[in-house]
C-alpha positions in Angstrom: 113.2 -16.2 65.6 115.0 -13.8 68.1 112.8 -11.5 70.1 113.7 -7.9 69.2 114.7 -8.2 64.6 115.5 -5.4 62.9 113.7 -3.2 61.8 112.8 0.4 60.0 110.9 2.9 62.0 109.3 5.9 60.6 106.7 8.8 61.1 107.1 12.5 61.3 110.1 12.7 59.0 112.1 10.5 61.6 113.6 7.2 60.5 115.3 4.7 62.0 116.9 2.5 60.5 119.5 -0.7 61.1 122.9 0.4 62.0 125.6 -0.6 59.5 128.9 0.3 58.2 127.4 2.5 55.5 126.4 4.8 58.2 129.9 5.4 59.3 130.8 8.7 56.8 126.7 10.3 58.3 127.4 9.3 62.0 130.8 10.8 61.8 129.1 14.6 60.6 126.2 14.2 62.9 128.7 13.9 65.6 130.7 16.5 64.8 127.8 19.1 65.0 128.8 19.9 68.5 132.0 18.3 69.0 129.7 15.5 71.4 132.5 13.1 72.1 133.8 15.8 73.7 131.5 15.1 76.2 132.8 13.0 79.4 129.3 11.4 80.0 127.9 10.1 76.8 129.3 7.4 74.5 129.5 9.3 71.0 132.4 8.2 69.0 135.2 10.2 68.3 135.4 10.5 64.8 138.7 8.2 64.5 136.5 5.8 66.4 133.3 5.9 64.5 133.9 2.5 62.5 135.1 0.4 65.8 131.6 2.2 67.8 129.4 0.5 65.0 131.2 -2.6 64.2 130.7 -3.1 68.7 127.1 -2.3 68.0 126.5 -5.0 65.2 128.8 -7.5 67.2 127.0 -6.9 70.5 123.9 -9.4 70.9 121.9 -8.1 73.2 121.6 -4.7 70.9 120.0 -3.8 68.3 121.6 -0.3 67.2 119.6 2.1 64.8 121.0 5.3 62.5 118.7 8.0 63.6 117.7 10.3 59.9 115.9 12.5 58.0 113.5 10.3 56.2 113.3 12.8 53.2 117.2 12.9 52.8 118.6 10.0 54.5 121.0 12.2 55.9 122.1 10.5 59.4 121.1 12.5 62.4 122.5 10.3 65.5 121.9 7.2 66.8 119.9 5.5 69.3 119.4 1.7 70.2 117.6 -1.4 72.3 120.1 -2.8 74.2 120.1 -5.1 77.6 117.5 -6.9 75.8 116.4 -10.0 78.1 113.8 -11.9 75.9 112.6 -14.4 79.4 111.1 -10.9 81.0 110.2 -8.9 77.6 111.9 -6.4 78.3 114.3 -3.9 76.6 116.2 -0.9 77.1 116.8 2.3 75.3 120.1 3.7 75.3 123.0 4.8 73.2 120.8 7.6 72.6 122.3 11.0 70.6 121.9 13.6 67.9 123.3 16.0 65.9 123.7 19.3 68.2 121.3 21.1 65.9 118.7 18.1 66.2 118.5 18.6 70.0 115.3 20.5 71.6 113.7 18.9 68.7 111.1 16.8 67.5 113.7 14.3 66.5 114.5 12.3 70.0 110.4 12.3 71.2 109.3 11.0 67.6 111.9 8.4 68.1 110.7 7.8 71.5 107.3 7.6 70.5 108.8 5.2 67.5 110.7 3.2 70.0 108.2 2.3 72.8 105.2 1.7 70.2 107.1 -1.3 68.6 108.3 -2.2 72.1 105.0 -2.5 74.1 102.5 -3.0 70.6 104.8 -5.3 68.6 106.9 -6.9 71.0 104.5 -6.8 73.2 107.4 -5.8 76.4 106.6 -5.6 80.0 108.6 -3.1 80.5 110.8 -0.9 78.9 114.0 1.0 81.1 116.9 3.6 80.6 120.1 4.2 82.1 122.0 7.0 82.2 125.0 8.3 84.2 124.7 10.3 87.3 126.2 13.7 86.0 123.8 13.9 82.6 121.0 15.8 84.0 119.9 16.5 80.5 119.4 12.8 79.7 117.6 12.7 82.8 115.3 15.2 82.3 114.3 13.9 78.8 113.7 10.4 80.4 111.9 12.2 83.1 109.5 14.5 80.7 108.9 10.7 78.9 107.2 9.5 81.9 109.5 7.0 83.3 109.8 6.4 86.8 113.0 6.4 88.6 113.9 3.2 90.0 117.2 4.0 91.4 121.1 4.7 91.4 123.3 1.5 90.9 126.7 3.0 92.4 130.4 2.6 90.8 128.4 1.0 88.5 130.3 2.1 84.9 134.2 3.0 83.2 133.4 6.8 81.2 135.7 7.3 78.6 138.1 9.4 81.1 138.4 5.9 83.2 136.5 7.5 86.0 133.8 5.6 87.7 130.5 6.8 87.0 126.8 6.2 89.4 124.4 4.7 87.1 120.4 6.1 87.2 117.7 3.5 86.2 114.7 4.5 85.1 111.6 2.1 83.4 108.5 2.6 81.8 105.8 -0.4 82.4 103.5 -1.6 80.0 100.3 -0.8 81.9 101.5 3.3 81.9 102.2 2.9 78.3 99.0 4.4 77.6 99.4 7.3 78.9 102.6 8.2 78.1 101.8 7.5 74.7 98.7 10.2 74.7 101.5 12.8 76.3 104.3 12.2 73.5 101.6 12.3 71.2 100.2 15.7 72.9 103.8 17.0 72.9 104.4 16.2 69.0 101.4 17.6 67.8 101.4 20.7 69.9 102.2 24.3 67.8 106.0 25.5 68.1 106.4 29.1 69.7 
């Protein structure tokens, strides 16, 4: 039995589901809400590119890649996934992390968050949980940041962006003894009235 199986993730009218093929026609829409692959420092597909960006995922076997959506509709949202998973160590990344323009400033990425690192520290029972993003996405940063992780540190010349330029790398992880914690704040942040 591998260490991280797939699985279906759900609670606050967020589910995540498996990634497959039959996400392709959703991703591609959810991507388009805001033109993302236009963006030089995130890895959305382009929409031409949407089958190759799952069939990678599915192929790739440290990773396990989920469709982010509405539980009510099924309508895909974006996509998020474990990846860099090293079973010896228990521990697991989250990454390939992004949503539909209009899902963003949400509820959407903190319930999956909250989704995410329950299964990884209560089910898997991981030692540690990390992100990586790249050096110009001070959004992604930030959201890691408001998490609770801790930043470990910049891995120079570390990545190719889509533009073939060379990209610095921040690490961030979450350990399982602060998991606590940061699950009461998610939690706080979830159930907290909307202005």
């Amino acid at each position: 039995m591998a260490f991280v199986e797939p699985v279906t993730l759900q609670a606050r009218g967020v589910r995540l589901v498996p990634l497959g093929l039959e996400h392709e026609a959703g991703l591609k829409a959810a991507a388009a809400d805001g033109e993302l692959w236009k963006l030089r420092i995130t890895s959305v597909p382009e929409p031409y590119e949407t089958r190759e960006y799952i069939e990678t995922a599915l192929q790739t076997t440290n990773r396990l890649a989920f469709a982010v959506t509405d539980a009510d509709s099924g309508e895909v949202l974006g996509s998020t996934s474990y990846h860099d998973i090293v079973p010896a160590l228990k521990r697991v990344e989250i990454g390939y992390t992004w949503y539909a323009a209009r899902c963003q400033r949400t509820h959407v990425n903190t319930t999956c968050k909250l989704l995410m690192l329950t299964h990884a520290f209560e089910t898997l029972g991981c030692h540690v949980v990390g992100w990586r993003t790249d050096n110009f996405n001070h959004a992604s940063q930030r959201a890691i940041e408001r998490l609770g992780a801790r930043k470990d540190g910049v891995i120079r010349g570390h990545a190719l962006r889509r533009d073939g330029t060379i990209r610095d790398t921040v690490m961030y992880s979450l350990r399982a003894g602060e998991w606590p914690e940061v699950k009461a704040q998610l939690l706080y942040l979830l159930d907290k009235p909307r202005h």
